[in-house]
C-alpha positions as CSV (number, residue, x, y, z in Angstrom):
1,X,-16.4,82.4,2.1
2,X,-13.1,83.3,0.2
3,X,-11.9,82.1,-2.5
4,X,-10.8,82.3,-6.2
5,X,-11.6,81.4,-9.8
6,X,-9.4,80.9,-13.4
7,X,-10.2,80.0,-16.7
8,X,-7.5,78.0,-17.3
9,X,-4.3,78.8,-19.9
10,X,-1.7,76.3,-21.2
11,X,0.1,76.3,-18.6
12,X,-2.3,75.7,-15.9
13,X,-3.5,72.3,-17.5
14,X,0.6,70.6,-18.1
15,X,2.4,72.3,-15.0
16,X,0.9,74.1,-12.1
17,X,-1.7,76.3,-11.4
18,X,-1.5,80.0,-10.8
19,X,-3.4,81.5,-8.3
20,X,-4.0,85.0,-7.5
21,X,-1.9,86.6,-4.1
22,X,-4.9,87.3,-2.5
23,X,-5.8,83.6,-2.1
24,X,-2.5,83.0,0.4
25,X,-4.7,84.9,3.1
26,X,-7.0,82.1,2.9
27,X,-4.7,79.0,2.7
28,X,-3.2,77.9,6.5
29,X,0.0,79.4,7.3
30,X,3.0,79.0,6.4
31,X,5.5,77.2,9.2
32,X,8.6,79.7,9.4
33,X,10.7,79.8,6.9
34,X,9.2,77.8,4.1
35,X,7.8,78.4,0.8
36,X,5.4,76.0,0.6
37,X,2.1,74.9,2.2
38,X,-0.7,71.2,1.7
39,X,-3.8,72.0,2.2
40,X,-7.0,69.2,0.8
41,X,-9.7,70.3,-0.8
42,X,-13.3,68.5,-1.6
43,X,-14.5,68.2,-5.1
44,X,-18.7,68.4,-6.3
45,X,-18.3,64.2,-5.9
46,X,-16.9,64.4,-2.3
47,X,-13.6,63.1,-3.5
48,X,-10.8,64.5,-1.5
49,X,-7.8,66.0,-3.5
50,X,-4.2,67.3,-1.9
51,X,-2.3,70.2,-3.0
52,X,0.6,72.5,-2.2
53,X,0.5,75.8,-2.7
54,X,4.4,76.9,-3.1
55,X,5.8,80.4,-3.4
56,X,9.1,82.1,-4.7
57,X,12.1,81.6,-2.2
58,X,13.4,84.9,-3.1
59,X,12.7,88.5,-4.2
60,X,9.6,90.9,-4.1
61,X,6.4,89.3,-5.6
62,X,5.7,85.8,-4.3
63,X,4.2,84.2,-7.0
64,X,2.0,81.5,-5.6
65,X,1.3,78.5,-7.7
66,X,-0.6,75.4,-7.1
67,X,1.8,72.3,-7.9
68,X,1.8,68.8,-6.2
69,X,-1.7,67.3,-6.6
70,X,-2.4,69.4,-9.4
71,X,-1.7,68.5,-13.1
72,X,-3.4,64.7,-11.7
73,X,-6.4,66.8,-10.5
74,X,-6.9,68.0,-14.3
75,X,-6.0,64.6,-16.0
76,X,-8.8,62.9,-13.5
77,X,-11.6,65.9,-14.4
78,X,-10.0,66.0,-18.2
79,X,-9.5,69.6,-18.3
80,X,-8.3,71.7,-21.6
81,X,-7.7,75.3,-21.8
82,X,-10.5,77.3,-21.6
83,X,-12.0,75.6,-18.5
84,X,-13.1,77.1,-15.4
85,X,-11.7,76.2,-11.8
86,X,-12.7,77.5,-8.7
87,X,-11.3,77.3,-5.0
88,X,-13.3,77.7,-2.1
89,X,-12.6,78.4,1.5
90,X,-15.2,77.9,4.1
91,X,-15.5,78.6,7.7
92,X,-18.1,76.5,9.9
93,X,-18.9,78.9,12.3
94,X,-19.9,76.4,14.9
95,X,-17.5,74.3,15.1
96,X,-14.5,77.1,14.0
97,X,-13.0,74.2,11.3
98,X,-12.1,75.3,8.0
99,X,-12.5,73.4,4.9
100,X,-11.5,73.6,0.9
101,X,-13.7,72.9,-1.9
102,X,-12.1,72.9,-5.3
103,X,-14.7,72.8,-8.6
104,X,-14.4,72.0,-12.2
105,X,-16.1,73.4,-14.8
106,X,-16.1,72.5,-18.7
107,X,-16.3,75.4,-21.1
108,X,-19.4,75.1,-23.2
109,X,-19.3,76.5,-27.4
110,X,-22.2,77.1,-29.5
111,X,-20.6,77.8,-32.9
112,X,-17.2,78.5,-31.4
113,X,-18.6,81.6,-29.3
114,X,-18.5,80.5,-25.4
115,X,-21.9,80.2,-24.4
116,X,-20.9,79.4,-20.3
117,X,-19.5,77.1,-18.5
118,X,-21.2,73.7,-16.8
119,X,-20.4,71.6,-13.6
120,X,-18.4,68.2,-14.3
């Protein structure tokens, strides 16, 4: 299993997501010369969801960010800042295919002190 999680910032709810470097070793690669890749990943409901991962074109830090599929991904689950997303890559070892699982979870406050986070 690879993967990453975020608590999400303004940003990340209006525009795109950003992910951490790291999780480009996990996405499938990249065709030869382009800055983007799709990959689908499988909500908690079984709900399939598309997104592309895109990078800079230019210069020494990629930057990945999660854009197409994404900002309608956090209308549908109603996601605010302060939420908790998590991408998941997983590897069936018998049959070698590799799958995405993407989940949502709402930040929960007692008395404006976050107390955890719970599955939508």
């Amino acid at each position: 299993m690879e993967g990453f999680s975020k608590i999400l910032r303004k940003t990340d709810t209006k525009k795109r997501l950003s992910v951490p470097i790291r999780f480009l070793k996990s996405l499938p690669p990249f065709k030869l010369g382009s800055h983007a890749v799709e990959f689908e990943a499988t909500d908690e409901k079984g709900e399939t969801w598309a997104f592309q991962c895109s990078t800079r074109k230019s210069g020494p830090y990629r930057k990945p960010v999660l854009t197409t599929g994404w900002v309608a991904f956090v209308k549908s689950k109603k996601l605010k800042i302060g939420d908790k997303v998590r991408f998941v890559k997983y590897r069936n070892r018998a049959t070698a295919t590799i799958s995405y699982k993407v989940r949502a979870e709402k930040e929960i406050k007692i008395f404006g002190a976050i107390f955890g986070y719970a599955p939508i």
